[in-house]
N, C-alpha and C positions, 0 to 999 in steps of 0.2 A: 465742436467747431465754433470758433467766435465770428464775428466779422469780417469777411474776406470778399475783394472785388477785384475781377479782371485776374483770376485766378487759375492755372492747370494744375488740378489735383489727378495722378494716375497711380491705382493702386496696383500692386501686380506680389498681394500677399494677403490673407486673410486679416480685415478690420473691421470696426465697428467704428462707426462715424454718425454722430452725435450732436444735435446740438448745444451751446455751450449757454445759452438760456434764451426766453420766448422772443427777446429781439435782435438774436443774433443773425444775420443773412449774407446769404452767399450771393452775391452780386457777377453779373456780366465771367463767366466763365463755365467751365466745364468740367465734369467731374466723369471719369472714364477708368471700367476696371476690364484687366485684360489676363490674361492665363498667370496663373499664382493664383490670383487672390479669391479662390471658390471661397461659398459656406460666408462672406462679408456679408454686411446688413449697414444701409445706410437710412437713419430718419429723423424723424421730424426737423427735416431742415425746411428754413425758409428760402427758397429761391428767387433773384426776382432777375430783370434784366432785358435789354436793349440787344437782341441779337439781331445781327448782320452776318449771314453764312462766308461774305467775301470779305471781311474784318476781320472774323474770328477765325481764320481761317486756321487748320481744315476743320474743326469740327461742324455739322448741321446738324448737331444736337447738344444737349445739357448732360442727362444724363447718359452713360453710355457703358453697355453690355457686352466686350467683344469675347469670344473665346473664355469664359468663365462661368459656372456652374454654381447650382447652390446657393442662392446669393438673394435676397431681401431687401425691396425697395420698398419703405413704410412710412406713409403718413406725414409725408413731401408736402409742403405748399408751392405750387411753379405760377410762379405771378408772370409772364411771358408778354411781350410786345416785340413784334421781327417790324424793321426799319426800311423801307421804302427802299425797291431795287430791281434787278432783273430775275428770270426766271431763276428759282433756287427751291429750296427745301429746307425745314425746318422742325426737327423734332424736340418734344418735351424730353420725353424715354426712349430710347432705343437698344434695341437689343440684337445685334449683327454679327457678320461675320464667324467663323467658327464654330466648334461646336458648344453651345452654348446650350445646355439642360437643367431644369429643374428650378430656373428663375421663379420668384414670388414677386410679383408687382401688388399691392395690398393697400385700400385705403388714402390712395394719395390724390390731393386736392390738385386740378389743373384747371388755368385760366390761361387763356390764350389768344392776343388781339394782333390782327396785321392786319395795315393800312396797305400793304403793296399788292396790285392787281395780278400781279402772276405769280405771286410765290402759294409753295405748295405745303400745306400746313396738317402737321400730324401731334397728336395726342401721345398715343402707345403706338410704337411700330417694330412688330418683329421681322426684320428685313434680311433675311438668311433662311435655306432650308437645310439646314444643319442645325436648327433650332429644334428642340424637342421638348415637351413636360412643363410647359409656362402656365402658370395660375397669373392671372389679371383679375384682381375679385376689389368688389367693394370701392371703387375710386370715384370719383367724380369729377368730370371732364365739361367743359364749358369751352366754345370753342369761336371769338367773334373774329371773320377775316372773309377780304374781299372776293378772293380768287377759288382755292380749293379748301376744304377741310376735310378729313378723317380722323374718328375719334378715335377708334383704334385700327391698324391695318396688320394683318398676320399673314406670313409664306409659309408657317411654320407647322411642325405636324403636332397633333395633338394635344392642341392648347386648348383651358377652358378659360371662359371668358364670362364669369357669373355676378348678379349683383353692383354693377355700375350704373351710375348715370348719367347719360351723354345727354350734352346742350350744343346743336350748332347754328351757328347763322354764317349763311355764305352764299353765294350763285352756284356754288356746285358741293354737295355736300353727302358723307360717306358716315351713315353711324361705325358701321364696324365692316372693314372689306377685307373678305380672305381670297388670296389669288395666289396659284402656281400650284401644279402638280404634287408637289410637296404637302399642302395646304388638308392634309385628311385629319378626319377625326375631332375635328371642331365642335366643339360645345360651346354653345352660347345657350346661357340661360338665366333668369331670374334679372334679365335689362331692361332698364326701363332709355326709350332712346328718343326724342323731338327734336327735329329738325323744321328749321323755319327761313326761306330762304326763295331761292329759284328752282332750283333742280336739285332734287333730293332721291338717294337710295341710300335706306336705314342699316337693310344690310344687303353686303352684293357679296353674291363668291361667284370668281371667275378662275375655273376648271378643279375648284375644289369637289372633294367628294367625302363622304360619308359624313355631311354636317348635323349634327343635330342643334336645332334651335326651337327651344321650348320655353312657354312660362316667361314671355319679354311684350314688354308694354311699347310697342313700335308707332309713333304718330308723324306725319312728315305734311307739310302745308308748305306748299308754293303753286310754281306756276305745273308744275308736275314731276311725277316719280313714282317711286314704288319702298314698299316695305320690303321687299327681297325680289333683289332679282337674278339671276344666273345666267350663266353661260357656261360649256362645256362640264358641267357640274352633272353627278350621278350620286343616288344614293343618299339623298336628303331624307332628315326626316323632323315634321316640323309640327308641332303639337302643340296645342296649352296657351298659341298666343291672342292679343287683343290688339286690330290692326287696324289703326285709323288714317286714312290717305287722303288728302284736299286737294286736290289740282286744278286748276283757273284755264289754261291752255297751251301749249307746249308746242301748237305748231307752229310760229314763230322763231323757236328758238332754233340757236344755228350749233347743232350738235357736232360740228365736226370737228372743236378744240375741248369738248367734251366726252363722256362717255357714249358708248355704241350703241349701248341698249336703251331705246327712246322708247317714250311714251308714257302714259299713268294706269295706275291701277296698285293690284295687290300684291300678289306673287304673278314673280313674270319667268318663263323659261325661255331665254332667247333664242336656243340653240344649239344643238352636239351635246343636249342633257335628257334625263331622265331616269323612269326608275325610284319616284320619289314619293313618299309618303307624307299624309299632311291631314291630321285629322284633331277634331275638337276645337275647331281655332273662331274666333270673331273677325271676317274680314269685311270690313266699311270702305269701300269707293265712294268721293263725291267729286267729279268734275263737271265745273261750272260751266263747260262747250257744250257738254253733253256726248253721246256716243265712243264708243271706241274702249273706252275702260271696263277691266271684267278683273271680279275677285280673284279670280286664278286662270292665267292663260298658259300655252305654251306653244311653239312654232318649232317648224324644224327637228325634231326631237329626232334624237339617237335612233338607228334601224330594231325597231322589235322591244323599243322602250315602252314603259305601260307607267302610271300613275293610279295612285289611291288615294282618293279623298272620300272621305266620311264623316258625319258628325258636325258636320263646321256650319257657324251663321256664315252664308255668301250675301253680299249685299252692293249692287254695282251699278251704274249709269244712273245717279240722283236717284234710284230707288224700282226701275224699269226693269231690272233683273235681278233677280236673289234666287236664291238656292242653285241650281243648276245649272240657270239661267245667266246666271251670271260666271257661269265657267264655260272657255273658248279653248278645247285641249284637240290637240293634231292627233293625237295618240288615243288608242282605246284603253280604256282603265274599268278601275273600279270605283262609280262617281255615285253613294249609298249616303239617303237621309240627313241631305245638306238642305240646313233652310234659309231664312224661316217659312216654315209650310204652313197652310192654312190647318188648325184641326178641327173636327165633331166632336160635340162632347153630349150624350146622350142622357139623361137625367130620369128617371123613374117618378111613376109616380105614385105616392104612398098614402098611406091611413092607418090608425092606430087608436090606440085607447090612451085617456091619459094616466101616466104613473109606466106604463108598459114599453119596453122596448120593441123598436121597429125597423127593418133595416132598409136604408137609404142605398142605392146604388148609383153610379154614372158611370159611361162607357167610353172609352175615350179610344179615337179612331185619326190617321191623318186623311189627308182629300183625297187620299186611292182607298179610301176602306179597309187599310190595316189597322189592326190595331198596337197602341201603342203601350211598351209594357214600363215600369221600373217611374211612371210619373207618379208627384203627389198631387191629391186632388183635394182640395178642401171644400168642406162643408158647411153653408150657412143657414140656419133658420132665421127667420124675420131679421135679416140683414145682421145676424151674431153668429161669430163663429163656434164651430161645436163639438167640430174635431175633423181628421182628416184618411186618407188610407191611403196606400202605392197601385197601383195599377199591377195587375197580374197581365200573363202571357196571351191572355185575349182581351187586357186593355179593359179590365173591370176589378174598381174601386168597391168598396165598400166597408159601409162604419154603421152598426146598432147606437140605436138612439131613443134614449128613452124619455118620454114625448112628459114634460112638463109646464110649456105654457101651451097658448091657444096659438096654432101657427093660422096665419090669414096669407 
């Protein structure tokens, strides 16, 4: 493809679309494939453009996925600016309507600025639950605009969502939001997502179920929000992640041209969910008010719902709650060796000959007197290290050592 502006390209037959060298660009139009053209692949085009959803009418979006299947969207540049107007929407990618399966969105660079106060600005949005089998891997989304962002938004079932990295600034801001009963079996994994802004949630599912989201570097800074929050959602399970939340104050804000689910913290269940598993994860709360934010709360929960949390650093109210303390759950669960805990570490005391080995032991306990098994304990003489052992199942290290200098 060479040079082409204010453009409708509509494919409706298997192509491959190309471009035709590194400063060829597709300007101020839209490119739309529709039933025919499965198994196409469209890349490295440069995109760039001034969209106005009530100019360009109809489309609100660039690229566009309707009823077509099989199909490769690769290593796009979308330089995106949307033009001053009233309430509208606007996507980079979209993939709608129809039954639309086994999409590849792969590697494609996205920038996107809008100066208009109410327009609604999206990234990736699979906007159909007739959507199935969507890979989203590897893209990078950057997202500056006044009013709403989401990096990526999915209705759809069974999408993985691995390997991207989302950049947004806005007053209300969405790393990756899956909504609608449709919305199961969500994988989100290996994203890295920073949100900088007012009101942020990195990722929100609202009545999705069986999400897994694991192994994603979630950080969100404004005036408040959360790293995940739900509602109507059942069957999560959330592991592996590293969760940093900053919020300054949030009671001021006037939530009711916003999202429902108010407040800050870590993971939040708002409501008609549960059932959710969440273990291994680092969650960091710092609001600057003070009180009210807990690494993992939930309200409301579904009748005979239960949660399991295990394993995880909890860390909440500038530092006044961690480990358990920092979880506020309506529901009885399974809430096991969330820290950080205080531990005992018990050291022996020894004597030997020198040339002769000796063995060195230490005990390692947390602040209920268990012990704790599967740690490495290292060993020092005269401030040198000398080797090290794991802790066995009653939380006892040990390493022989054979005594060569003068220990003081």
């Amino acid at each position: 493809m060479s040079n082409l502006d204010k453009k409708t390209i509509i494919l409706d037959k298997k192509l491959v679309i190309d471009r035709e060298n590194s400063k060829s660009i597709f300007s101020n139009g839209y490119i739309k494939l529709i039933q025919g053209s499965d198994g196409s692949v469209i890349k490295n085009l440069n995109i760039n453009g001034v969209y106005d959803p009530f100019k360009n009418s109809p489309p609100q979006s660039v690229l566009i996925i309707e009823n077509s299947e099989n199909n490769i969207i690769q290593k796009i540049f979308f330089n995106i600016t949307s033009s001053l107007g009233t309430i509208s929407s606007v996507n980079c990618i979209n993939i709608k309507g129809g039954y639309s399966e086994n999409n590849k969105i792969l590697d494609n660079l996205i920038y996107f600025n809008s100066l208009s106060e109410s327009l609604y600005s999206y990234g990736i949005s699979l906007s159909s639950n007739y959507i199935k089998n969507t890979l989203i891997s590897g893209n990078t989304i950057n997202m500056r605009c006044k009013n709403y962002v989401a990096g990526i938004s999915s209705s759809a079932e069974n999408t993985t969502i691995e390997k991207n990295n989302i950049s947004l600034y806005s007053n209300l801001m969405y790393g990756i939001y899956i909504e609608g009963s449709s919305a199961i079996y969500t994988k989100i994994l290996n994203n890295n997502i920073v949100a900088n802004g007012e009101i942020f949630y990195l990722i929100e599912s609202w009545m999705g179920s069986n999400t897994t989201i694991s192994n994603n570097v979630l950080t969100g800074i404004g005036k408040g929000g959360f790293a995940y929050a739900a509602k109507f959602s059942k069957y999560d399970i959330i592991t592996s992640n590293i969760i940093t939340v900053k919020g300054s104050d949030v009671s001021n804000i006037d939530f009711s041209n916003n999202d429902e689910i108010k407040g800050h913290g870590g993971i939040y269940y708002a409501g008609n969910s549960g059932y959710a598993t969440i273990t291994n994860n680092k969650i960091i709360s710092y609001y600057k008010k003070g009180g009210g934010d807990y690494a993992i709360k939930s309200i409301s929960s579904l009748d005979g719902a239960t949660y399991t949390i295990i394993d995880n650093y909890l860390y909440s109210n500038n530092g006044l709650k961690i480990g358990n303390s920092a979880l506020s759950m309506d529901k009885l669960g399974n809430y096991l060796n969330n820290g950080p805990q205080s531990v005992i570490i018990s050291i022996n005391d020894f004597k030997g000959f020198y040339g002769k080995f000796t063995k060195l032991t230490a005990i390692l306990k947390d602040s209920q007197g268990k012990a704790i098994s599967g740690k490495i304990i290292k060993f020092y003489v005269n401030n040198k290290f000398i080797g090290q052992a794991i802790t066995n199942v009653a939380g006892l290290a040990a390493f022989n050592y054979k005594l060569w200098v003068l220990v003081v």
